[in-house]
Structures are given as C-alpha cells and as structure tokens.
PDB file of N, CA, C and O in Angstrom:
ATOM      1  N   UNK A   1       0.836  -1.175   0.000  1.00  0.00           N
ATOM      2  CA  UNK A   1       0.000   0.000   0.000  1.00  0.00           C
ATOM      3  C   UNK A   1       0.887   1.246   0.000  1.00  0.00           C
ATOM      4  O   UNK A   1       1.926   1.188   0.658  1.00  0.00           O
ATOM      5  N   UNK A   2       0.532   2.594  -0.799  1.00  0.00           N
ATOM      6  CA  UNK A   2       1.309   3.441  -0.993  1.00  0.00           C
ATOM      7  C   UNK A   2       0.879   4.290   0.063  1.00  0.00           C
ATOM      8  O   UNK A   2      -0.239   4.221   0.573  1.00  0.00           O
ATOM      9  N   UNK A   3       2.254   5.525   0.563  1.00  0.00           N
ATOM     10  CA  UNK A   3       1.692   6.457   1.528  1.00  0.00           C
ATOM     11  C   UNK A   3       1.183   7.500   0.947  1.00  0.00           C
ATOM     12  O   UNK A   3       1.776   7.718  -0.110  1.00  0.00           O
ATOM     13  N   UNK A   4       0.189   8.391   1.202  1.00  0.00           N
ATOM     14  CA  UNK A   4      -0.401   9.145   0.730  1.00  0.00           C
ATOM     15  C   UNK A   4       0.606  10.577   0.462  1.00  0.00           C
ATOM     16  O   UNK A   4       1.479  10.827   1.294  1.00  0.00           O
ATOM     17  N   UNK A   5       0.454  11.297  -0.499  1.00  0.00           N
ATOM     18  CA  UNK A   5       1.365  12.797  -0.098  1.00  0.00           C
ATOM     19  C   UNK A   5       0.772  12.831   0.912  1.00  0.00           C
ATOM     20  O   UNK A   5      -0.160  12.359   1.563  1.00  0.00           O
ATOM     21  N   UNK A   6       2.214  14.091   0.855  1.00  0.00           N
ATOM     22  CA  UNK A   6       2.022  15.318   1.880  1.00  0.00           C
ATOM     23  C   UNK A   6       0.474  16.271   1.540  1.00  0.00           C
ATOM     24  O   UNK A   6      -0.249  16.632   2.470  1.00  0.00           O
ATOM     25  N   UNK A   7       0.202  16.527   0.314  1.00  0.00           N
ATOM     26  CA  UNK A   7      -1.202  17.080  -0.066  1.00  0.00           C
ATOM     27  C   UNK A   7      -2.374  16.616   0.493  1.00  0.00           C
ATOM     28  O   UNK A   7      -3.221  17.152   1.208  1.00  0.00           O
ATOM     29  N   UNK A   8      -2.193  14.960  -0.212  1.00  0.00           N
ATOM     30  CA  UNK A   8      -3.591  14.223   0.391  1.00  0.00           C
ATOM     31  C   UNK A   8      -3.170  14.565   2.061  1.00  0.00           C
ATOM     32  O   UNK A   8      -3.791  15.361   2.766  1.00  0.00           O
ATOM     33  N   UNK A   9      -2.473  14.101   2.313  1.00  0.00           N
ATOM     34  CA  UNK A   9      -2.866  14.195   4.537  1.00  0.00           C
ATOM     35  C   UNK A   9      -2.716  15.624   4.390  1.00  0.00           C
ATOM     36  O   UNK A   9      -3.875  15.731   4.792  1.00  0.00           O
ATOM     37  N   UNK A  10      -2.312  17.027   4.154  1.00  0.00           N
ATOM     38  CA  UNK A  10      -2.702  17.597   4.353  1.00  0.00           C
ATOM     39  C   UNK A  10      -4.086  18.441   4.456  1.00  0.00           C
ATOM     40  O   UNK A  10      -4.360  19.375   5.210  1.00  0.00           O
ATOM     41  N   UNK A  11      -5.041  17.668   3.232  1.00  0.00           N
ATOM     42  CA  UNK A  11      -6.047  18.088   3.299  1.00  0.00           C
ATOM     43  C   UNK A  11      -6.941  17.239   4.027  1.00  0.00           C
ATOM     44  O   UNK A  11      -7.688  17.692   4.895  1.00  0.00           O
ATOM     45  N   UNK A  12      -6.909  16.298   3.783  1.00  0.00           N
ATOM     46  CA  UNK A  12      -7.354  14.840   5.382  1.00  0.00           C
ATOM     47  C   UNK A  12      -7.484  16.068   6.456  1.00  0.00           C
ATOM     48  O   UNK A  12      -8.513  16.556   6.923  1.00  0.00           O
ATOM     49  N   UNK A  13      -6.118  16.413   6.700  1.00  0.00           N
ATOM     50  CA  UNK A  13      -6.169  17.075   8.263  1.00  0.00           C
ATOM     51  C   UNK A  13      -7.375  18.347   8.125  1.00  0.00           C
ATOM     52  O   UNK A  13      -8.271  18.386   8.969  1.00  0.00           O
ATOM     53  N   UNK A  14      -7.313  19.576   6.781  1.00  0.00           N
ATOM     54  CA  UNK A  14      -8.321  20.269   6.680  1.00  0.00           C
ATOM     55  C   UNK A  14      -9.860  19.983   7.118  1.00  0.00           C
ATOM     56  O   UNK A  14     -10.669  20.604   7.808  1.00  0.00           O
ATOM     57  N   UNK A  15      -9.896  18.590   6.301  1.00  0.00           N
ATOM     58  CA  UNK A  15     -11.215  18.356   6.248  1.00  0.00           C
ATOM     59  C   UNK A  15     -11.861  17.285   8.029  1.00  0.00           C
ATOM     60  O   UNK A  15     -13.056  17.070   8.232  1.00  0.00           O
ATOM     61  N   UNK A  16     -11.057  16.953   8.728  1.00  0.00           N
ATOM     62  CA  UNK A  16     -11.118  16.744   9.757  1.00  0.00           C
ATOM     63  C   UNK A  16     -10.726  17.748  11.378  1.00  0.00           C
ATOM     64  O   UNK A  16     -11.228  17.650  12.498  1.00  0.00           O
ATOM     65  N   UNK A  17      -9.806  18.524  10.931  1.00  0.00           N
ATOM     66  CA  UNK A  17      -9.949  19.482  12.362  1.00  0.00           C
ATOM     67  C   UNK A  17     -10.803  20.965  11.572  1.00  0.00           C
ATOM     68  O   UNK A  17     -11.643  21.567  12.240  1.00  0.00           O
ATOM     69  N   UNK A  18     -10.526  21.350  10.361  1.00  0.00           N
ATOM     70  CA  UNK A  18     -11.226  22.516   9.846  1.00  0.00           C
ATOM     71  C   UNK A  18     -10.205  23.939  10.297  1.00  0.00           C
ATOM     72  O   UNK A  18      -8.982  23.986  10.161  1.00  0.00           O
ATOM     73  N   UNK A  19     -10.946  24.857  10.767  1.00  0.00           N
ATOM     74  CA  UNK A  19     -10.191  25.929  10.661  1.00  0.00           C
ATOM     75  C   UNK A  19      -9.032  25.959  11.667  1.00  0.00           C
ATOM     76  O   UNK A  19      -8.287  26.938  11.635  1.00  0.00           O
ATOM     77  N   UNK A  20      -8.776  24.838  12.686  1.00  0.00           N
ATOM     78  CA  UNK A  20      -7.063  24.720  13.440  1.00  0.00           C
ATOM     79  C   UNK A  20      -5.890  24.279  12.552  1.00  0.00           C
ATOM     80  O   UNK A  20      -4.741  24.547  12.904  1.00  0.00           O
ATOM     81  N   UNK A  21      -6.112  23.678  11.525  1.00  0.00           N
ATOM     82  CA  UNK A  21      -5.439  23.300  10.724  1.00  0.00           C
ATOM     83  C   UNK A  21      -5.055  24.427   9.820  1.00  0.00           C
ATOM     84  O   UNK A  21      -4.005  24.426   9.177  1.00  0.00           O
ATOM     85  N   UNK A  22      -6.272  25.753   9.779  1.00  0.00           N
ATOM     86  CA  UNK A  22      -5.638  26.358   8.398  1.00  0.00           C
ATOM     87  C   UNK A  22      -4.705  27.088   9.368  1.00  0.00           C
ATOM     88  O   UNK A  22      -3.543  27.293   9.017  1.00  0.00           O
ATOM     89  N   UNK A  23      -5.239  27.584  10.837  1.00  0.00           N
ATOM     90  CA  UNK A  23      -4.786  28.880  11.495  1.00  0.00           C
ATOM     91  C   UNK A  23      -3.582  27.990  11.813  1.00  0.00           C
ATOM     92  O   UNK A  23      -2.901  28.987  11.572  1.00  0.00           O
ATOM     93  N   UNK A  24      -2.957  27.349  12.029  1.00  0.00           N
ATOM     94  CA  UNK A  24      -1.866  26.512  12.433  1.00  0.00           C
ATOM     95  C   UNK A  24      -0.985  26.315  11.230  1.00  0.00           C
ATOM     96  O   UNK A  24       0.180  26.531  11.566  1.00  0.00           O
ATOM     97  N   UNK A  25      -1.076  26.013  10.053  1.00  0.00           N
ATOM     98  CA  UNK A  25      -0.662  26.499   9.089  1.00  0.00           C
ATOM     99  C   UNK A  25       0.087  27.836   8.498  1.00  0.00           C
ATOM    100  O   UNK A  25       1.199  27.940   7.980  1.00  0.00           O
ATOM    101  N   UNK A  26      -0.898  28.797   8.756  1.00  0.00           N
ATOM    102  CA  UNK A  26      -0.672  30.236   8.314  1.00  0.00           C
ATOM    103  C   UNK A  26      -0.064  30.468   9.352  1.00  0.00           C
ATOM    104  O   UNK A  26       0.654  31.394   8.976  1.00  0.00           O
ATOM    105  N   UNK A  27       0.263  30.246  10.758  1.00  0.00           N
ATOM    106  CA  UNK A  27       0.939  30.706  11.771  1.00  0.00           C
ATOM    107  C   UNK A  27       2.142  29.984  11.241  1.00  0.00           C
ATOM    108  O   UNK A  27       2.685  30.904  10.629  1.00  0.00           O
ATOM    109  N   UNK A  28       2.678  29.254  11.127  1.00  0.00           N
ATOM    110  CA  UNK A  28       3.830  28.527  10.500  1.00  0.00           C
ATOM    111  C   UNK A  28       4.383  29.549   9.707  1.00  0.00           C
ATOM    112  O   UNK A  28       5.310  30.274  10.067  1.00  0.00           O
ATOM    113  N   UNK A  29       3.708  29.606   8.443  1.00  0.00           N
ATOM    114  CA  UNK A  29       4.311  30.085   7.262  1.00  0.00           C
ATOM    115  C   UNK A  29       4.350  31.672   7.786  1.00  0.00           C
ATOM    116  O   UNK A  29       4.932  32.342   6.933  1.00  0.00           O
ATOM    117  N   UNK A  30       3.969  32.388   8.783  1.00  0.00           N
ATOM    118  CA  UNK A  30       4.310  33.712   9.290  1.00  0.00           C
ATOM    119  C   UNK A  30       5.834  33.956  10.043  1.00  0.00           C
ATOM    120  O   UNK A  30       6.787  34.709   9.844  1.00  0.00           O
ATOM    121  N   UNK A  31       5.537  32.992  10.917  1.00  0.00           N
ATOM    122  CA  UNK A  31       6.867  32.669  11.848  1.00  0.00           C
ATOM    123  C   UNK A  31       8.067  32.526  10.580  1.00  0.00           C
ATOM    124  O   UNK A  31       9.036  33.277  10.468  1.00  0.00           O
ATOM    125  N   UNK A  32       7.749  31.411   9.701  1.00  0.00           N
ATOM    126  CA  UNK A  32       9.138  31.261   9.003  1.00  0.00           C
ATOM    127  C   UNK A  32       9.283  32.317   8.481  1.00  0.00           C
ATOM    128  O   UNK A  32      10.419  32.748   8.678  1.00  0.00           O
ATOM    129  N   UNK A  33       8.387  33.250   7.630  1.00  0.00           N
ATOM    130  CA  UNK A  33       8.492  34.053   6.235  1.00  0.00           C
ATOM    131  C   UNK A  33       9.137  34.942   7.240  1.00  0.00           C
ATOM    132  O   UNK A  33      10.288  35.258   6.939  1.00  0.00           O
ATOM    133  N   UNK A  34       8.491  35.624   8.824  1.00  0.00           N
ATOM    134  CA  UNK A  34       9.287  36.760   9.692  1.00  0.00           C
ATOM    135  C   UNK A  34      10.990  36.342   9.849  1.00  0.00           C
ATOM    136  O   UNK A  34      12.066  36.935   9.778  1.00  0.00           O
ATOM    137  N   UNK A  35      10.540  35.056  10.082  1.00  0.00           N
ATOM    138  CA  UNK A  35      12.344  35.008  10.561  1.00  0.00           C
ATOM    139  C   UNK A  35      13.500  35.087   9.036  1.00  0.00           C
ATOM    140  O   UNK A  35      14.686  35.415   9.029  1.00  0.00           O
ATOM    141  N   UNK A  36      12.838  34.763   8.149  1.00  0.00           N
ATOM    142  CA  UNK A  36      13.893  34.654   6.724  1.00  0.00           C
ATOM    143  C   UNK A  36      14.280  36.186   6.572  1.00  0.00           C
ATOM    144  O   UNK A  36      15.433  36.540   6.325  1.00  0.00           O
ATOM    145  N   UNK A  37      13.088  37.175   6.762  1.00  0.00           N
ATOM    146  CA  UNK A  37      13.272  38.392   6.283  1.00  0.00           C
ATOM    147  C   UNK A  37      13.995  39.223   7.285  1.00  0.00           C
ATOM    148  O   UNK A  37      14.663  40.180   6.893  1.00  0.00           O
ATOM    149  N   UNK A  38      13.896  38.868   8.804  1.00  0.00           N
ATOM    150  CA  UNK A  38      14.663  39.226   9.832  1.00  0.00           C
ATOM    151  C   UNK A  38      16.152  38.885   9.576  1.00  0.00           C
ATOM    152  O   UNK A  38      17.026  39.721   9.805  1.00  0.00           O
ATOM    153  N   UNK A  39      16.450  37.582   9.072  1.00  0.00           N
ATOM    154  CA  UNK A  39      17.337  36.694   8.772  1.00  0.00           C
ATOM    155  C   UNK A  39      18.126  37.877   7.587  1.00  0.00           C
ATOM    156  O   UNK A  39      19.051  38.675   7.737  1.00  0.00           O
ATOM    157  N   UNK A  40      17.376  37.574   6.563  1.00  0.00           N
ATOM    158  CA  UNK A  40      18.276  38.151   5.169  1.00  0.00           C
ATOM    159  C   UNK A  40      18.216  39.634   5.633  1.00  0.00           C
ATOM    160  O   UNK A  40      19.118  40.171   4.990  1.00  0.00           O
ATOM    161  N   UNK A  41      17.469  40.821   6.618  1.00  0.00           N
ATOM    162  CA  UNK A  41      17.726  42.019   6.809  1.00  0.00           C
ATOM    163  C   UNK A  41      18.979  42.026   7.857  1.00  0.00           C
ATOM    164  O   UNK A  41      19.354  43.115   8.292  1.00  0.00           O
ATOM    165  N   UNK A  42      19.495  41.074   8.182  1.00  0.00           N
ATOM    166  CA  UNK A  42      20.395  40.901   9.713  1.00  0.00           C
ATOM    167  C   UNK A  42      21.745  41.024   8.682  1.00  0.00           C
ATOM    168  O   UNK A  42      22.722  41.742   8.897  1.00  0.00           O
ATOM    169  N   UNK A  43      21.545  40.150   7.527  1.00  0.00           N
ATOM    170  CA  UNK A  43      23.101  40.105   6.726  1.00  0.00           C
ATOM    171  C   UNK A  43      22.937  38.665   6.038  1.00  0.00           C
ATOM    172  O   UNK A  43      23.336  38.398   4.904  1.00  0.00           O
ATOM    173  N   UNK A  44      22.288  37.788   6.904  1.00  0.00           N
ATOM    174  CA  UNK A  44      22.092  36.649   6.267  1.00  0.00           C
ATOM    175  C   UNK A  44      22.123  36.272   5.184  1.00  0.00           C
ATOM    176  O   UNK A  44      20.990  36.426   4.729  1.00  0.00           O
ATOM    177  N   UNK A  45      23.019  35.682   4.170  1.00  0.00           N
ATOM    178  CA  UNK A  45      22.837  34.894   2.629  1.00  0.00           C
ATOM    179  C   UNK A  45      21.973  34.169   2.404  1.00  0.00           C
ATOM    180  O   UNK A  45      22.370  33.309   3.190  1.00  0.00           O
ATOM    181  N   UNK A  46      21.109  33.752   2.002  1.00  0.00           N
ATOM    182  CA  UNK A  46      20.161  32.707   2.009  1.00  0.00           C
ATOM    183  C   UNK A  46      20.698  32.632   0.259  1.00  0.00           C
ATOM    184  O   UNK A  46      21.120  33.635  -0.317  1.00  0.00           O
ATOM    185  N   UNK A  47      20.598  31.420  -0.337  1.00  0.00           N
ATOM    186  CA  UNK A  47      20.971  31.095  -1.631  1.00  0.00           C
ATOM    187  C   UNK A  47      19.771  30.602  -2.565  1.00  0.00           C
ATOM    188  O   UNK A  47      19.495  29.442  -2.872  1.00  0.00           O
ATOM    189  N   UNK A  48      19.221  31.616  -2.883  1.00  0.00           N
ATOM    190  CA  UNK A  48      17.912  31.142  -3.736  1.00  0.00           C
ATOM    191  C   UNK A  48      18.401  31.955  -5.186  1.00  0.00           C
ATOM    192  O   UNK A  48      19.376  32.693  -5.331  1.00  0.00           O
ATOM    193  N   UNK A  49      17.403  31.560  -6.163  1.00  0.00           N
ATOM    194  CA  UNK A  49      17.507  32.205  -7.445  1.00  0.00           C
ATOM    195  C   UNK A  49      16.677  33.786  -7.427  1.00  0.00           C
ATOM    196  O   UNK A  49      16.696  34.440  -8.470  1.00  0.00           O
ATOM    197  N   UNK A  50      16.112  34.224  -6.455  1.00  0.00           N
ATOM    198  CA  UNK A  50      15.702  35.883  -6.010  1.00  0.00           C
ATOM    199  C   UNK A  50      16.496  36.595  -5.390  1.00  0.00           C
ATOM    200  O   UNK A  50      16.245  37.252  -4.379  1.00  0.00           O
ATOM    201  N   UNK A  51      17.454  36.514  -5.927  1.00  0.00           N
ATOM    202  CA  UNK A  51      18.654  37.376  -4.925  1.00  0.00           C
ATOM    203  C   UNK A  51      18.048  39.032  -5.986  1.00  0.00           C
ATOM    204  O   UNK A  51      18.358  40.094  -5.446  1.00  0.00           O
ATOM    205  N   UNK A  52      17.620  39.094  -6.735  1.00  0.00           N
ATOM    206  CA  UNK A  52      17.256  40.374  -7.560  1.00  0.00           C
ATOM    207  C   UNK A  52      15.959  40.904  -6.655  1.00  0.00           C
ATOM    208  O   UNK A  52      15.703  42.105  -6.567  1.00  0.00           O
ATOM    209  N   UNK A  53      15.590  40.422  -6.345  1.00  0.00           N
ATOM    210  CA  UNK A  53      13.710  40.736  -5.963  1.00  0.00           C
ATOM    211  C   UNK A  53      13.642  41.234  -4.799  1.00  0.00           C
ATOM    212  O   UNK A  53      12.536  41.597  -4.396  1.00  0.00           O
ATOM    213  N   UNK A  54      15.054  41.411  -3.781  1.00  0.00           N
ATOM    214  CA  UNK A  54      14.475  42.115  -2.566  1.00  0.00           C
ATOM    215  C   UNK A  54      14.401  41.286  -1.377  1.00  0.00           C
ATOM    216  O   UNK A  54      14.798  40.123  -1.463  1.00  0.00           O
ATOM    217  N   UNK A  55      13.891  41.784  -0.143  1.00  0.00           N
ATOM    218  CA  UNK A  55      14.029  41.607   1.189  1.00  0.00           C
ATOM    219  C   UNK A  55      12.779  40.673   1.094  1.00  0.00           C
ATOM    220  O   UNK A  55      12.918  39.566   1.614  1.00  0.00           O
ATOM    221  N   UNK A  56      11.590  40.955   0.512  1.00  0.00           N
ATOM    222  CA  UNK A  56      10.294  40.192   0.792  1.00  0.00           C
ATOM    223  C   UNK A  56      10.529  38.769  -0.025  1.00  0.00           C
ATOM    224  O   UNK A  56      10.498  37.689   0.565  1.00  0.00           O
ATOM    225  N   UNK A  57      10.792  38.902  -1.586  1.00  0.00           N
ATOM    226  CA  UNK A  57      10.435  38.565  -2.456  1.00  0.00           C
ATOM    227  C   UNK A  57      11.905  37.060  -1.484  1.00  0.00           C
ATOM    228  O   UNK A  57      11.818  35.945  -0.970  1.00  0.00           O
ATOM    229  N   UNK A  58      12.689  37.786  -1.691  1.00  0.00           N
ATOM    230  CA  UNK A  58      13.844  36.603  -1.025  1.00  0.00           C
ATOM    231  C   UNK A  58      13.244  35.990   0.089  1.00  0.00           C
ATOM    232  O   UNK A  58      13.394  34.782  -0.089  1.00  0.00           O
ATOM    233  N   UNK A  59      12.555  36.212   1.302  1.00  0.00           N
ATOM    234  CA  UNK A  59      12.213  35.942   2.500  1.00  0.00           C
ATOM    235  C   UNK A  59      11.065  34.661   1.748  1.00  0.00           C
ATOM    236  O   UNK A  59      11.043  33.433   1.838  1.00  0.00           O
ATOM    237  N   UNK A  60      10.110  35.759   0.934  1.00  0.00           N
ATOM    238  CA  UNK A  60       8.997  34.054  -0.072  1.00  0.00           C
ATOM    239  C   UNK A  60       9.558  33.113  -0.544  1.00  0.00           C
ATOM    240  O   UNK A  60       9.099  32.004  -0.271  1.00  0.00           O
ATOM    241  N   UNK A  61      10.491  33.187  -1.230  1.00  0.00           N
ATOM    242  CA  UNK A  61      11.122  31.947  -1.627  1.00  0.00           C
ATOM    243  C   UNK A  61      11.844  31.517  -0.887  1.00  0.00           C
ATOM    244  O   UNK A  61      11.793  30.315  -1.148  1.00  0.00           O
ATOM    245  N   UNK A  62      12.808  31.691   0.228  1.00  0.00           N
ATOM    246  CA  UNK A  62      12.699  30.853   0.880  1.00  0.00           C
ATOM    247  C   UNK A  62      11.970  30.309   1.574  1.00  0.00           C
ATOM    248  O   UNK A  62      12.259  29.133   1.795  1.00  0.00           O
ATOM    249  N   UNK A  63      10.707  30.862   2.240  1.00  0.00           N
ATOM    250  CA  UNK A  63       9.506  30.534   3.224  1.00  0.00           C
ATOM    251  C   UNK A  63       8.861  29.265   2.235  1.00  0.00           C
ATOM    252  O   UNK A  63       8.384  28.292   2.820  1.00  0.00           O
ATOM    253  N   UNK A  64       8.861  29.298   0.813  1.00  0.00           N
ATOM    254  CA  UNK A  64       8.192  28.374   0.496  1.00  0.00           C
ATOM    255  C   UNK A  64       9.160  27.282  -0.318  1.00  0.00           C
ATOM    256  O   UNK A  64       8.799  26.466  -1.167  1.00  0.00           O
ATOM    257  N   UNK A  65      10.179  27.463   0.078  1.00  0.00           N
ATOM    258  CA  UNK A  65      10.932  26.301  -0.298  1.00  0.00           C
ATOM    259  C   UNK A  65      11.304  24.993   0.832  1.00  0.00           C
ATOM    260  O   UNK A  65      11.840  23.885   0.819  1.00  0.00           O
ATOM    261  N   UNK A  66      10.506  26.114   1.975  1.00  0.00           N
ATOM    262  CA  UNK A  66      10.323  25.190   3.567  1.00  0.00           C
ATOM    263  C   UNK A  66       8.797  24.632   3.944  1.00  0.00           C
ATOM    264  O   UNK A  66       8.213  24.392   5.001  1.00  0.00           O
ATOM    265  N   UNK A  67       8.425  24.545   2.410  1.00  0.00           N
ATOM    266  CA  UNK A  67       6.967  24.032   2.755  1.00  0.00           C
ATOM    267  C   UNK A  67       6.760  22.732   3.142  1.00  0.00           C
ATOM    268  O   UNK A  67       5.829  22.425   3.887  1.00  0.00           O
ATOM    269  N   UNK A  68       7.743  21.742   2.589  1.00  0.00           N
ATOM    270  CA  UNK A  68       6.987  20.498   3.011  1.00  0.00           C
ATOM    271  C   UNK A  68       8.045  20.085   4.236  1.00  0.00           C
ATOM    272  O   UNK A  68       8.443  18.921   4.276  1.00  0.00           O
ATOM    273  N   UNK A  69       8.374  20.789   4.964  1.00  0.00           N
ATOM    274  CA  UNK A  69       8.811  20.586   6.556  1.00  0.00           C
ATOM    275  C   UNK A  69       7.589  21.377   6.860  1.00  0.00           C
ATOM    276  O   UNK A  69       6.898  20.804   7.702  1.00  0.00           O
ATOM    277  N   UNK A  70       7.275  22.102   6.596  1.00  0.00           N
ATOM    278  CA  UNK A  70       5.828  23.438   7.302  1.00  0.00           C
ATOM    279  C   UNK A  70       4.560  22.222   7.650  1.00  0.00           C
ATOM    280  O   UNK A  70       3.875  22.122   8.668  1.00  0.00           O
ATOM    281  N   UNK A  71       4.550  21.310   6.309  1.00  0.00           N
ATOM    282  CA  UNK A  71       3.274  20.669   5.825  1.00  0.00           C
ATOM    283  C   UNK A  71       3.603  19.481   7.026  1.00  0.00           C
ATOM    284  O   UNK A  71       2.627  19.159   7.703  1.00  0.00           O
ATOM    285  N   UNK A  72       4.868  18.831   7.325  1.00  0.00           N
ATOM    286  CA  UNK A  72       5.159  18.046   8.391  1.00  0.00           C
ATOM    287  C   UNK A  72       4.680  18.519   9.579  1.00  0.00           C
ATOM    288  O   UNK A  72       3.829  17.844  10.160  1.00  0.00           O
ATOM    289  N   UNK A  73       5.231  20.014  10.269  1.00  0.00           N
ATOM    290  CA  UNK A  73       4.913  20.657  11.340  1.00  0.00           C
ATOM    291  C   UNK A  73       3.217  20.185  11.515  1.00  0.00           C
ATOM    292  O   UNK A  73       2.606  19.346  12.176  1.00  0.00           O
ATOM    293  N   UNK A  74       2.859  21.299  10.471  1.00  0.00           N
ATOM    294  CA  UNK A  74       1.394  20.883  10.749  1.00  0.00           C
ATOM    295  C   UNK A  74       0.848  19.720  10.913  1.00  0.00           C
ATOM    296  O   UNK A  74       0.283  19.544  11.992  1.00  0.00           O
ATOM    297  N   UNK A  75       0.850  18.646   9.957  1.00  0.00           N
ATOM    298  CA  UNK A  75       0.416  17.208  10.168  1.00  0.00           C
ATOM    299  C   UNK A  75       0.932  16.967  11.893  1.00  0.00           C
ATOM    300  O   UNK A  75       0.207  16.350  12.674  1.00  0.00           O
ATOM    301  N   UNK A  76       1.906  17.394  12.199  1.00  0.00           N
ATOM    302  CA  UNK A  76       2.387  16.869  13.655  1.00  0.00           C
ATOM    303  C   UNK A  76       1.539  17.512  14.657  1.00  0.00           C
ATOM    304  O   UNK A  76       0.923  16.899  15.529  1.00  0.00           O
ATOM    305  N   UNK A  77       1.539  19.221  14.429  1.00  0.00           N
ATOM    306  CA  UNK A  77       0.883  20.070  15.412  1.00  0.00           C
ATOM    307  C   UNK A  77      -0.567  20.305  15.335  1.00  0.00           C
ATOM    308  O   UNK A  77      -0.787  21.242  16.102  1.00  0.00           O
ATOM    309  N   UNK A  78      -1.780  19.878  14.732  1.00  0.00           N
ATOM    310  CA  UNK A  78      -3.029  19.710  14.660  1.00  0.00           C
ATOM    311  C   UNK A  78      -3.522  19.116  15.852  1.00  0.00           C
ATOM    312  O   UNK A  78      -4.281  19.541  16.722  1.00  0.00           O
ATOM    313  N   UNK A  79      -2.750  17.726  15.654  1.00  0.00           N
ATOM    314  CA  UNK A  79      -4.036  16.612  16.452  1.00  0.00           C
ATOM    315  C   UNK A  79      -3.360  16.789  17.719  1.00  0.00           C
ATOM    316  O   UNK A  79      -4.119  16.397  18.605  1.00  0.00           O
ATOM    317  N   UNK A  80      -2.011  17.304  18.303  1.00  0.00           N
ATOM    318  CA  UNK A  80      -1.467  17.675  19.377  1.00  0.00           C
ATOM    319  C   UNK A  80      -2.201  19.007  20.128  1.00  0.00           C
ATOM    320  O   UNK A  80      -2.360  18.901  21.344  1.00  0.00           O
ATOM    321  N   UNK A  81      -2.621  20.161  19.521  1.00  0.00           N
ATOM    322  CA  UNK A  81      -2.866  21.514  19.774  1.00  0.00           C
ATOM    323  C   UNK A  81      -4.491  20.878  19.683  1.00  0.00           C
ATOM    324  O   UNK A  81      -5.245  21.568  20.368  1.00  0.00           O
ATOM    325  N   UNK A  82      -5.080  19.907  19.102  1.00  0.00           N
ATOM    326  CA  UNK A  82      -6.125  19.969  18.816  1.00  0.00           C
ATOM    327  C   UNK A  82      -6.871  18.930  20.487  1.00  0.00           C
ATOM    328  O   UNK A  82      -8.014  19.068  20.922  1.00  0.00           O
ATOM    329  N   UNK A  83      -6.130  18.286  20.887  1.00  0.00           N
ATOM    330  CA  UNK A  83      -6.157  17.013  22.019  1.00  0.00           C
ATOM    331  C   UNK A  83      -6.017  18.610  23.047  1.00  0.00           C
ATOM    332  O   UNK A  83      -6.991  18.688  23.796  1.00  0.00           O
ATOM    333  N   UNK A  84      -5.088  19.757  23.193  1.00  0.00           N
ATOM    334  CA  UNK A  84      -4.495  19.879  24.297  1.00  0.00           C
ATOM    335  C   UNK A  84      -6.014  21.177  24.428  1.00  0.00           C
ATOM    336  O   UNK A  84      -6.257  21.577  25.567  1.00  0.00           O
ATOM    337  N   UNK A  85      -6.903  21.722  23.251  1.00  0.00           N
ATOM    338  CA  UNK A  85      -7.687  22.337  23.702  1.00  0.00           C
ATOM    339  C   UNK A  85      -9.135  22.029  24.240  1.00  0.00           C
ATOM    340  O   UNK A  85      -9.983  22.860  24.564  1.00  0.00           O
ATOM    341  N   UNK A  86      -9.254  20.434  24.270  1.00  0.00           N
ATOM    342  CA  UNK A  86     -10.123  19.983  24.340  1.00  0.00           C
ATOM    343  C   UNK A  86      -9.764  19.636  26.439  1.00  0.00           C
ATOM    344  O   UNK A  86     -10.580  19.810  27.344  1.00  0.00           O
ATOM    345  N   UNK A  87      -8.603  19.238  26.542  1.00  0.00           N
ATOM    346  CA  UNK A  87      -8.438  19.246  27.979  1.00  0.00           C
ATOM    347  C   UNK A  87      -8.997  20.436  29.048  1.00  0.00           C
ATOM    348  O   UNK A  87      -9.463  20.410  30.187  1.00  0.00           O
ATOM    349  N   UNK A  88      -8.695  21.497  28.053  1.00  0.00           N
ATOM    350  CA  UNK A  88      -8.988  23.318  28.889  1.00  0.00           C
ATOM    351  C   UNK A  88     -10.298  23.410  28.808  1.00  0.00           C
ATOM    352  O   UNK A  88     -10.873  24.414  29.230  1.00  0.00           O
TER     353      UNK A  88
END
C-alpha cells in the first residue's frame, strides 16, 4: 500500500480538524516568512535564485521552499494543539 502525499494528509487534516489546521498552518508560514526576512535584513545569505527581488520577495522563496517541513509541522501540530484544547 502506498503512503499518501504530503497534499492528500494535508487536506485529510483540513477536512477533519477545519479551521485549526488552516490557522496553524498560516501561523507557521508567518513565523518562518518573519524570521527569513529578519534573517536576510540581519546580513544573512540565504541562496535562492531571487537574490534580484528584494528583502520580501527573497524571504517568499525561501519561506516556500520550507513548505513540506511546514506541511510536516502541521500534520504533527493539529491533532497535538487539537487534544491539548479539548483538555482546557
């Protein structure tokens, strides 16, 4: 039996926790995209093919070249964040 992508379980997880999954998501991809652009405004090299495009445009490509560790995070941090609000 094959494992499913990262897509299919990512949307599995959508369609089973609903909006913790997206806000857990988009909190991800904020945290990384802040720290790349903190990162490359500090002095940081980051080695992408947008070295022309700027502080943002560099900070996106790398933020989304860290997507399918992001897409891991999430698959990991859903049903964890999702168990720990049901305790409170």
């Amino acid at each position: 039996m094959e494992t499913p992508t990262l897509t299919v379980r990512l949307k599995s997880l959508y369609e089973k926790y609903g909006r913790l999954a997206i806000v857990i998501y988009f909190v991800l991809f904020g945290v990384v995209f802040a720290g790349f652009a903190v990162a490359i405004a500090a002095g940081v090299h980051v080695k992408t093919p947008a070295a022309g495009v700027g502080l943002v445009g560099s900070a996106w490509l790398a933020t989304k070249l860290t997507q399918p560790i992001r897409i891991l995070a999430t698959l990991a941090l859903v049903p964890l964040v999702a168990r720990l609000r049901r305790r409170s």
